[in-house]
C-alpha positions in Angstrom: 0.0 0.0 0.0 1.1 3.9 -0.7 -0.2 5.2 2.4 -0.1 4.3 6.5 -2.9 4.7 8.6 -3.7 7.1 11.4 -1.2 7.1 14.0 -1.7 9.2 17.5 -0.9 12.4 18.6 -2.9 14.1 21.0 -6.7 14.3 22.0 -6.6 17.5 19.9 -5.2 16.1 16.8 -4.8 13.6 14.3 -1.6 13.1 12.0 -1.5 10.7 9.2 2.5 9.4 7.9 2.5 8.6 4.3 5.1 6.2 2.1 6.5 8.3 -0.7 4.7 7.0 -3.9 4.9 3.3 -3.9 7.0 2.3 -0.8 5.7 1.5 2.4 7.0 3.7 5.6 6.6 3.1 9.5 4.4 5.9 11.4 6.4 8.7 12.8 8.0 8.4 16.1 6.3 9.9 19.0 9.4 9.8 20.9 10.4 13.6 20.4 7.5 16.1 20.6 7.5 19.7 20.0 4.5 22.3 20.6 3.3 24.5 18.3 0.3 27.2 17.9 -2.0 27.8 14.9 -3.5 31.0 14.3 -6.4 30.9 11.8 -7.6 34.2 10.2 -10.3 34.8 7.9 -10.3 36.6 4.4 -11.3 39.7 6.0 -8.7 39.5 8.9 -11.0 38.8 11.6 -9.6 35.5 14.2 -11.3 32.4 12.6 -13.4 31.1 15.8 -14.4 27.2 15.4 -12.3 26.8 12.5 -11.7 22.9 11.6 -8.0 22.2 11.5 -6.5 19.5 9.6 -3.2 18.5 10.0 -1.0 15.8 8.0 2.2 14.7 6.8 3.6 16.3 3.7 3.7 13.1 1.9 0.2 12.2 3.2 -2.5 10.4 0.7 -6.1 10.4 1.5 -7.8 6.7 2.3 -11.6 6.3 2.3 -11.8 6.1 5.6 -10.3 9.4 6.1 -13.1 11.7 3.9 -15.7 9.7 6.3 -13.9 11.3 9.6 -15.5 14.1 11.7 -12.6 13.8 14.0 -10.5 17.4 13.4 -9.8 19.5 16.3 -11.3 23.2 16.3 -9.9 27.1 16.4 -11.4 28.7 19.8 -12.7 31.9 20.1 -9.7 33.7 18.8 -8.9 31.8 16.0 -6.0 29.7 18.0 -5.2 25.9 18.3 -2.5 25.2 20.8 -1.2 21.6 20.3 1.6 20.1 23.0 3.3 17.3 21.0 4.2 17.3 17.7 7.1 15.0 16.2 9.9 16.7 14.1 9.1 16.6 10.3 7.4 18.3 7.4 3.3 18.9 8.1 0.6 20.5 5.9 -2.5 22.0 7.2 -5.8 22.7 6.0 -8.3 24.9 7.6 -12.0 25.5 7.3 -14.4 27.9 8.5 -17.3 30.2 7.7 -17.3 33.8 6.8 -20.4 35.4 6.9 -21.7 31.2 6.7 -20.0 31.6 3.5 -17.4 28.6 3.5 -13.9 29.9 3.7 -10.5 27.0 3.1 -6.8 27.8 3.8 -3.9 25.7 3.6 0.0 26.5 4.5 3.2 24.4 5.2 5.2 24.3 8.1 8.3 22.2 9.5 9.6 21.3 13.0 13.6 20.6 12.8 14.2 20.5 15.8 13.6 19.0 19.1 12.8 21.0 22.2 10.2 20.0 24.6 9.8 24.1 25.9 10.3 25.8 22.5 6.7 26.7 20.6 6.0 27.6 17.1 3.1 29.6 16.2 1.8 28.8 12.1 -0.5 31.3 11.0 -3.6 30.5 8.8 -5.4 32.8 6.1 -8.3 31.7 4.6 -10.2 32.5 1.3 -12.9 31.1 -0.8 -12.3 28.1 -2.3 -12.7 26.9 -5.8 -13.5 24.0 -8.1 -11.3 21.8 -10.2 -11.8 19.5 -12.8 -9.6 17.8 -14.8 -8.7 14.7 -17.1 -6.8 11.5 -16.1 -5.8 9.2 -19.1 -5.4 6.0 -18.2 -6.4 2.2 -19.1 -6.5 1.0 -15.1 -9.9 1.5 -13.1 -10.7 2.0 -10.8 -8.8 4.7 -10.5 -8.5 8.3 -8.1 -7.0 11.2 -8.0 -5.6 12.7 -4.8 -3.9 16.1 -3.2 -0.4 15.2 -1.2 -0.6 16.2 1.6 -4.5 17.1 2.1 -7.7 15.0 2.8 -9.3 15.2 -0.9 -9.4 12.0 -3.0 -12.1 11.7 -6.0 -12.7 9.2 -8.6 -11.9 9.2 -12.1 -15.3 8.6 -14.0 -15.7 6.1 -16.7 -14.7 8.6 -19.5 -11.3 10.0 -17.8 -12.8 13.2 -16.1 -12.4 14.0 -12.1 -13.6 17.0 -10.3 -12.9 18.5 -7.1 -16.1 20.8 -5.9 -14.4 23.0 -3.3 -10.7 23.2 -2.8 -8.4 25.6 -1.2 -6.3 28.1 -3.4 -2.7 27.1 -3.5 0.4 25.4 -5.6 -0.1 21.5 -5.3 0.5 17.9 -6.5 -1.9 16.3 -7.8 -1.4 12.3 -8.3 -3.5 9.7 -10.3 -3.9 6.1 -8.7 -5.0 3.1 -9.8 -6.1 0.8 -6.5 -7.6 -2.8 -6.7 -8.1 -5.6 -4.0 -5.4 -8.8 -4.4 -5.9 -12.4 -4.0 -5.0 -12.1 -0.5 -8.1 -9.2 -0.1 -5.5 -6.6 0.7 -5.5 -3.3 -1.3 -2.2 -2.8 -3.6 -2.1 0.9 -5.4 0.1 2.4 -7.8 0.8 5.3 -8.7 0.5 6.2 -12.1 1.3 9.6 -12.6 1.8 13.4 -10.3 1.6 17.0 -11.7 2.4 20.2 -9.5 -1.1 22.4 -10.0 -1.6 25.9 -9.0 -5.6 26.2 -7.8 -7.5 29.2 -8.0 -4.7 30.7 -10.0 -5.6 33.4 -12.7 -5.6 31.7 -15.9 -4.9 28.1 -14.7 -5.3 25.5 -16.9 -7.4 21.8 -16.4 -5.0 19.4 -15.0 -4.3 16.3 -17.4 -2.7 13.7 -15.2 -1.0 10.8 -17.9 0.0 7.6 -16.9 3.4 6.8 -17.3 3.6 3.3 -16.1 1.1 2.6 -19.7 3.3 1.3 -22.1 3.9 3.2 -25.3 1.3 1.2 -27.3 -1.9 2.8 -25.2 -0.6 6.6 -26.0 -0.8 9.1 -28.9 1.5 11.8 -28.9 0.0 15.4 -28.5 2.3 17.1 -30.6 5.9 17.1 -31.9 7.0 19.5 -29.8 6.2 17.4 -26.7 7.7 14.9 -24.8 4.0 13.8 -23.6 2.0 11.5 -24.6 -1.7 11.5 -24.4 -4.6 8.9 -25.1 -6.8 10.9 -26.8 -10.7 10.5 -26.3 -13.9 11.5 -28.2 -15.9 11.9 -25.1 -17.3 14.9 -23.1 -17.8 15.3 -19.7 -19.5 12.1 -17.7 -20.0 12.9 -14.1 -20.9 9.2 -13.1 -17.2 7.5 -11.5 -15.8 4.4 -12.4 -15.6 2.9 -9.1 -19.6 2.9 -8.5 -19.7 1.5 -12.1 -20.4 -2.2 -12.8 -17.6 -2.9 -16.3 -16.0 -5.8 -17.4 -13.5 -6.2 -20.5 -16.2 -7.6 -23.2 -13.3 -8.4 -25.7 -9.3 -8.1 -25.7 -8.8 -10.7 -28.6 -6.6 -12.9 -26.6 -8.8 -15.9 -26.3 -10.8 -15.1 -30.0 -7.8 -15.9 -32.3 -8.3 -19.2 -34.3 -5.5 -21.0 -36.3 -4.7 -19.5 -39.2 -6.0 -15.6 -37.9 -9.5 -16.3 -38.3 -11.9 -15.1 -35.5 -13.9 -17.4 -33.0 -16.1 -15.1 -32.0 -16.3 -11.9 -35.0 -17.3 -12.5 -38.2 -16.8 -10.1 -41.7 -19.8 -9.2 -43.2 -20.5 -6.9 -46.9 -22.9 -5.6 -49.3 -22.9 -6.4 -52.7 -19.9 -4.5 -54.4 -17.8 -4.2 -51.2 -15.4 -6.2 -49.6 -14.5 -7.0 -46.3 -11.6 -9.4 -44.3 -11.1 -9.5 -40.8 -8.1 -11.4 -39.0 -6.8 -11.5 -35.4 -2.8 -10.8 -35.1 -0.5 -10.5 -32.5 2.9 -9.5 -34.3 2.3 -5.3 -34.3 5.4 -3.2 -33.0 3.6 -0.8 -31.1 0.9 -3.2 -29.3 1.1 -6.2 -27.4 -0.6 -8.9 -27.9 -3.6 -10.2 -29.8 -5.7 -7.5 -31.4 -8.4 -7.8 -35.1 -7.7 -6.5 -38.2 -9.8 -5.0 -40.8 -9.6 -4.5 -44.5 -12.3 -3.0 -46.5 -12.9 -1.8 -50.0 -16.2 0.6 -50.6 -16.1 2.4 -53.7 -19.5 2.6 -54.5 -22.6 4.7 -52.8 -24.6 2.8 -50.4 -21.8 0.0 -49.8 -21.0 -1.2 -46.5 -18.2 -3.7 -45.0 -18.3 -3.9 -41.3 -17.0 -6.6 -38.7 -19.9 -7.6 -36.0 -20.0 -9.9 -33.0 -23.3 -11.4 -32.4 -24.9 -11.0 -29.1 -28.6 -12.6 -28.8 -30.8 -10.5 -27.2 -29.6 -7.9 -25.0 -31.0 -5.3 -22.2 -28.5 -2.1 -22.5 -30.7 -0.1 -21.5 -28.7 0.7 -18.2 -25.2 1.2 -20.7 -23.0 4.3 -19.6 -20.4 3.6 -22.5 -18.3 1.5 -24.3 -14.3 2.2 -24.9 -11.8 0.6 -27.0 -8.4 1.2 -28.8 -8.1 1.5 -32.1 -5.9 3.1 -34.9 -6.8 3.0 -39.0 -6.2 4.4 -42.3 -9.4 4.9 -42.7 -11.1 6.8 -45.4 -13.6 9.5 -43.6 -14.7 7.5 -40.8 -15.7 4.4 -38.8 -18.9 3.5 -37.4 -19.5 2.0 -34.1 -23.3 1.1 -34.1 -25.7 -1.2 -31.9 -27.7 -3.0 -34.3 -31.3 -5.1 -34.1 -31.2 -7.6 -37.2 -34.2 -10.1 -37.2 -34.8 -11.8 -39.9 -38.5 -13.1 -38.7 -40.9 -10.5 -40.4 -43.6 -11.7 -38.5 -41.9 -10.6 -35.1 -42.5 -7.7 -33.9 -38.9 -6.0 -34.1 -38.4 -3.1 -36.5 -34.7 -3.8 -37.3 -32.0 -1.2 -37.3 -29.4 0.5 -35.4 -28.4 3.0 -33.7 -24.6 4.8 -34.2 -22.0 6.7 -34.2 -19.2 8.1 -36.4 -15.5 8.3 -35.4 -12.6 9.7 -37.4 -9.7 7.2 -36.9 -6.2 8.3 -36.3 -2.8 6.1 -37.3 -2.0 6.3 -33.6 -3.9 4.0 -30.7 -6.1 6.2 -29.6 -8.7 5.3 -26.5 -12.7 6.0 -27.9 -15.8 6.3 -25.6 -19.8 6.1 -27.2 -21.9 6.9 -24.9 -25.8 6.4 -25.7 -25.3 10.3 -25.4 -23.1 10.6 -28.6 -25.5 8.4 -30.9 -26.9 9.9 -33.8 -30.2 11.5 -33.3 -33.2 9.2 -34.5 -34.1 11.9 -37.0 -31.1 11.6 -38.6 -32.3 8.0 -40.3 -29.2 7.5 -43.2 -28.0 4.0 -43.3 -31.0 2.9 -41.3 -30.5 4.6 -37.9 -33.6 4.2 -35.8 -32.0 6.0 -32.2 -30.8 4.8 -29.3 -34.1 4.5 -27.6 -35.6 2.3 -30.5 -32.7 0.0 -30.0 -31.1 -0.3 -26.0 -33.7 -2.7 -24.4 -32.9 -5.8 -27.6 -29.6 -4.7 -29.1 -28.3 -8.4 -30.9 -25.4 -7.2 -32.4 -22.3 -4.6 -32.3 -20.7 -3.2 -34.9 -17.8 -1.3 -36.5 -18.6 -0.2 -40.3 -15.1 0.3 -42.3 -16.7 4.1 -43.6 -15.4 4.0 -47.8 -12.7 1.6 -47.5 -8.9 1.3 -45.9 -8.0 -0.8 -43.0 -8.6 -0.3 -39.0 -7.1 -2.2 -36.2 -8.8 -2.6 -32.4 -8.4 -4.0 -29.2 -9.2 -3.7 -25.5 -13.3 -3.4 -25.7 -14.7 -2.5 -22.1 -18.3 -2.0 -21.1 -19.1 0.3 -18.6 -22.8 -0.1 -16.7 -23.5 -3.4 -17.6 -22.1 -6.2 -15.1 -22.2 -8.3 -18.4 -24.3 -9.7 -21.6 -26.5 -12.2 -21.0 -28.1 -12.8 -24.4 -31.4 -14.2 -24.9 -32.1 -16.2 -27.8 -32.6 -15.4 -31.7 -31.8 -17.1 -34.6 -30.2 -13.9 -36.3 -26.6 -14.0 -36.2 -25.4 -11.4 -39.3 
């Protein structure tokens, strides 16, 4: 684990000793104590009276357990918190209090270096009105959160890469992305997967994009040649709904779907007329690891299609938040993702169609997100779109159309929402 837990101080306080970034540490040492005075004032100057303060180690990351805790000692009537023992080392502290029951948040830095059982210290406080944060963290590894060294905040990155902090204190701070998920033992292993230094509240800050690092090459397109970064980049906008209270599972990662020979178990190839289409899983590209399918299409003429589907049955997505994948073509104009309804019994009553969206490809993996949101509007009825609503509640296939020909690769297909397919019959299969 990154972090320890609480370890004692006084009645009056509560300090929590954090590892730096992946290595566990032992709780500070009680052993040599120094006191120390905290004088809290408002924006307006006025002694901050009941003030919360909250003090932790510098290196300090925020557990669940922690946001759930009412346990912070308070400022009395003139804005002072006198605390008798406090070990030797680096500290942040938060306050928060009310202005005029406006909320008011402050946060400074302090050290003790040395030990002396009669000296005092005296740290003093100014608070302000704090301010919201969002930002984007691009990884492949959920769930994941992203925290504040040294202070009690810790949110969770949604299902589409966004994180949001509602009410923060104005200050320079690092902000770190991790990825946490239970072992076969049941104990919790994090890692962290990438920090950036963020100045909140600042005039003309930018959002925060945290990268992971520890993603190899393969999952990362660079954001321009100028920079050493390198970013997934993602078609989505902003979902407020976090990965962690999300049921997903990995619907397809090609490993087990390759057949002797490249052919598919699971996917089939599927054209009109005067198109053509070929589909074969491979596991020999450079910059992917692997198994992943390949798609070749020619689509000269109007009203041509070449696609590769995976059947489904009959299924319920009505409770879908998204679906994300890698991919990376040559693509003329565009690929497809669509949910389809094919039923070949007329006498059922099923008005076949789909329901879609289109994606420009680039020649770099690149992570994409549909969301039921991003579908094409029912109106819109080209190529026999029906809407998203027509189609959720008996989707029996997926697809990804090949657009007017070239060649598309993809990999990695998650659902998000859905705890998984459970396909009803049909006798429809492309």
């Amino acid at each position: 684990m990154i972090w320890a837990k609480y370890i004692g101080l006084s009645a009056l306080a509560l300090l929590v000793a954090c590892s730096n970034d992946a290595k566990d540490v032992a709780a500070g040492s009680l052993e040599t104590e120094n006191s120390i005075a905290f004088h809290v004032k408002l924006a307006n100057g006025q002694n901050a009276s009941k003030a919360y303060v909250i003090i932790h180690d510098s290196e300090y990351f925020a557990d669940k357990i922690d946001l759930d805790s009412t346990r912070h000692p308070q400022t009395d009537e003139k804005g002072i918190l006198e605390l008798d023992s406090l070990p030797t080392g680096s500290y942040v502290v938060e306050v928060r209090g009310l202005q005029n029951k406006q909320e008011q948040k402050g946060v400074t830095s302090f050290e003790i270096t040395q030990v002396d059982n009669d000296s005092g210290k005296v740290v003093t406080v100014q608070t302000g009105t704090p301010a919201s944060f969002e930002g984007k963290a691009y990884t492949d590894k959920y769930p994941a959160w992203v925290m504040i060294r040294g202070l009690e905040y810790r949110v969770p990155v949604d299902s589409q890469g966004n994180f949001s902090f509602e009410s923060l204190p104005e200050g320079v701070f690092e902000f770190v992305l991790v990825h946490s998920q239970t072992n076969s033992a049941g104990s919790t292993v994090s890692q962290i997967l990438a920090k950036s230094e963020v100045c909140v509240g600042c005039d003309g800050s930018d959002t925060v994009s945290l990268i992971d690092k520890t993603a190899s090459p393969r999952d990362t397109v660079t954001v321009d040649s100028s920079s050493k970064d390198t970013v997934a980049a993602d078609t989505t906008a902003k979902d407020s709904v976090p990965v962690d209270t999300l049921k997903h599972f990995m619907f397809e990662d090609f490993e087990s779907d390759a057949l002797d020979g490249g052919k598919s178990k699971n996917w089939y190839a599927s054209h009109s007329e005067k198109a053509t289409a070929s589909l074969e899983i491979v596991n020999n590209l450079s910059d992917r690891e692997g198994y992943v399918a390949h798609f070749t299409c020619e689509n000269e003429a109007e009203y041509n299609w070449a696609l590769m589907g995976r059947y489904l049955g009959t299924v319920d997505m009505s409770d879908l938040d998204s679906i994300v994948f890698w991919a990376k073509g040559t693509i003329e104009n565009y690929v497809s993702f669509s949910f389809d309804i094919i039923d070949s019994d007329t006498t059922a009553d099923i008005q076949s169609g789909k329901a879609w969206m289109h994606i420009p490809l680039t020649e770099e993996w690149t992570r994409y997100t549909v969301t039921p949101g991003q579908l094409e509007d029912k109106e819109n009825n080209s190529g026999g779109n029906i809407g998203w609503d027509a189609v959720r509640e008996k989707v029996t296939n997926i697809s990804i159309f090949g657009g007017k020909g070239g060649e598309f690769w993809v990999d990695d297909i998650e659902v998000f929402g859905l705890e998984s397919f459970t396909p009803k019959t049909s006798s429809v299969k492309n």
